[in-house]
C-alpha positions in Angstrom: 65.7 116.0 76.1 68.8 113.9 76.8 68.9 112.2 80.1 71.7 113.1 82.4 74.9 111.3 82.8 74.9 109.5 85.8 77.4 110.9 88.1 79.6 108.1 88.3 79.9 107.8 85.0 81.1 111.5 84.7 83.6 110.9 86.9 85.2 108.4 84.8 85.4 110.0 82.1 86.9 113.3 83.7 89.7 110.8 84.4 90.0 109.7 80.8 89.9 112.8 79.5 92.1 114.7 81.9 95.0 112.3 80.7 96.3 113.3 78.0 98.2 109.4 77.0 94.8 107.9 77.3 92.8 110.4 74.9 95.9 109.9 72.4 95.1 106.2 72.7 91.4 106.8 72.3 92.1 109.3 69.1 94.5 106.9 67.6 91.7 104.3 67.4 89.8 106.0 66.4 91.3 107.5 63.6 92.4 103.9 62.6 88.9 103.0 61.0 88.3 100.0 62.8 85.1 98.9 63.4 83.1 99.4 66.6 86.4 99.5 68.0 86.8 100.7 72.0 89.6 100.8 74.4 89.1 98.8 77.8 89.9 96.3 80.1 93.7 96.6 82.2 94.9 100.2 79.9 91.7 101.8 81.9 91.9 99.8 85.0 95.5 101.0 85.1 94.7 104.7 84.6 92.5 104.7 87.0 93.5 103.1 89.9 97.0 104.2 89.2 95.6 107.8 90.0 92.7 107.0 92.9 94.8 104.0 94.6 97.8 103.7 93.9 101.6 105.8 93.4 100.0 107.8 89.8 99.7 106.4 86.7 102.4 105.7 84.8 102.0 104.6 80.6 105.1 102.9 81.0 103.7 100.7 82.9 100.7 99.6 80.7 101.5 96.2 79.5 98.8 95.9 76.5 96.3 98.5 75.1 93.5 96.2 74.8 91.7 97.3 72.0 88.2 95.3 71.5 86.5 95.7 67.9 83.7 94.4 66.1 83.9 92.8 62.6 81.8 89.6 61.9 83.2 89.0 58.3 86.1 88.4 59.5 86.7 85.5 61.8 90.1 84.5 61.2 93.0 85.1 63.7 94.6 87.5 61.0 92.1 90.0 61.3 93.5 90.5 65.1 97.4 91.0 63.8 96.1 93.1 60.8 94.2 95.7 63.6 97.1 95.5 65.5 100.0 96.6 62.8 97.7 99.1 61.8 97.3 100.3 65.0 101.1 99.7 65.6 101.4 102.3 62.2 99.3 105.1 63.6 101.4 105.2 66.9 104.2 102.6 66.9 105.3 103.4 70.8 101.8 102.0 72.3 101.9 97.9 73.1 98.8 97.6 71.4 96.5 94.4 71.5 93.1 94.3 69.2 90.7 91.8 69.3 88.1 91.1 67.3 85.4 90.5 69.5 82.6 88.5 67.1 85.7 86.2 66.7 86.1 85.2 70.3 83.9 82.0 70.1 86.6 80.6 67.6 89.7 80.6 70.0 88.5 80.8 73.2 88.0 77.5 74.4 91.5 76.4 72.9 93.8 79.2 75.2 91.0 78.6 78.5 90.0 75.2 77.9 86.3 74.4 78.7 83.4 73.6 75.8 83.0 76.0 72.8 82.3 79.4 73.9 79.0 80.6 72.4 79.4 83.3 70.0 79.0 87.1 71.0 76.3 89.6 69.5 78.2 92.3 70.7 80.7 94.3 71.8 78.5 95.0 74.6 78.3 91.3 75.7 81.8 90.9 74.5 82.8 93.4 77.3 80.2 91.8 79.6 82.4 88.9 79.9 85.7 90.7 80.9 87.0 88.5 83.7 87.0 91.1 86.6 83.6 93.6 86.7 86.2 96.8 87.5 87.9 95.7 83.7 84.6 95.3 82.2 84.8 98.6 81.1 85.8 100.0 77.4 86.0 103.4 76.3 85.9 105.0 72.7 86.0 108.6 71.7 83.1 109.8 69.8 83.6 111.9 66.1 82.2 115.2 68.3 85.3 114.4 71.0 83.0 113.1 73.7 84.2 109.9 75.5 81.5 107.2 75.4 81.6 104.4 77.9 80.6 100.7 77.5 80.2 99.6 81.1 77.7 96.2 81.3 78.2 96.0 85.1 78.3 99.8 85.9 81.6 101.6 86.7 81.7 101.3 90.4 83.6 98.7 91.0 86.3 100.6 88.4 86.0 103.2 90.6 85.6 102.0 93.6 88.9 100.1 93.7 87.5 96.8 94.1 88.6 93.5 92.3 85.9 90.8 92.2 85.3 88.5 89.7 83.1 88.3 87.1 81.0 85.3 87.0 80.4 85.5 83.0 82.8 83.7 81.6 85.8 83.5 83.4 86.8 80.0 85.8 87.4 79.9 89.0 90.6 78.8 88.5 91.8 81.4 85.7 90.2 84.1 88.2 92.6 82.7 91.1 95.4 82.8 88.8 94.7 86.2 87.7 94.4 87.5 90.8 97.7 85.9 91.8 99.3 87.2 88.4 98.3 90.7 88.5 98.8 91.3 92.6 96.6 94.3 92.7 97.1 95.6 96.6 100.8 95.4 95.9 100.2 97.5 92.6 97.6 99.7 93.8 97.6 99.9 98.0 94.2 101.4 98.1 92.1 98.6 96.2 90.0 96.0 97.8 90.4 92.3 96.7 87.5 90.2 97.0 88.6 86.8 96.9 86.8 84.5 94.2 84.8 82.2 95.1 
């Protein structure tokens, strides 16, 4: 017998799939073939508190459609532009932005400064590390049409409206700036901004 989906978790994905741009983003990956490839981070953020926070959600206003994949024979930068034309080729009107998330270890440290990041095992712990806990969430649409979640630190943060940091990987500093960046009470009146610390 299959456990039942913890009602959070429903909710979450009653918003995903009640928007019709998001499953159209979650279908175009994938149909692209990449592997272990999910949709997370702002693209979701935005939908949802867009629609629980905020003035609606709007796809103009999605910046990037982070796309996280997996694909450890492949380490090189290329692999990232490659998923991303191909992307770009199944639905050229989408600011897509793929990733290849067993790669991280190998550019990290040169655009965020710090030691060597350790390598990832994982989308799972790739996602882990998203830099605020309500963007540690990723998405992916199953082959039977149901949405599956990847959610390390729950979904109630995501849900809740609430920015906070996540401790992971992210540095103090980079989480300030973020914060700063992004302005999320101005973008979404409803969300609750916990300063990092």
């Amino acid at each position: 017998m299959t456990p039942p989906i913890p009602e959070p978790r429903r909710q979450l994905t009653a918003i995903i799939e009640a928007s019709p741009w998001m499953m159209e983003v979650l279908t175009t990956v994938r149909h692209s073939g990449l592997p272990d490839a999910w949709v997370g981070a702002g693209a979701l953020r935005d939908l949802v508190w867009g629609q629980l926070y905020g003035h609606g959600f709007n796809p103009a206003g999605v910046h990037d459609v982070d796309v996280a994949f997996w694909d450890p024979a492949r380490l090189d930068w290329e692999r990232n532009d490659e998923a991303t034309a191909e992307l770009t080729r199944f639905a050229p009107g989408l600011p897509w932005e793929a990733r290849n998330q067993a790669a991280v270890h190998t550019w990290f440290h040169h655009r965020f400064g710090g030691n060597p990041a350790t390598p990832f095992t994982s989308i799972a712990e790739a996602v882990a590390s998203w830099p605020e806990t309500a963007t540690a969430v990723a998405a992916r649409l199953q082959h039977v049409g149901t949405v599956e979640l990847c959610a390390p630190h729950g979904v109630d943060d995501l849900l809740a409206g609430t920015w906070r940091r996540n401790p992971t990987r992210v540095t103090l500093s980079e989480s300030r700036a973020r914060l700063a960046r992004h302005q999320p009470q101005q973008r979404w009146p409803g969300v609750q901004v916990i300063p990092p610390t």
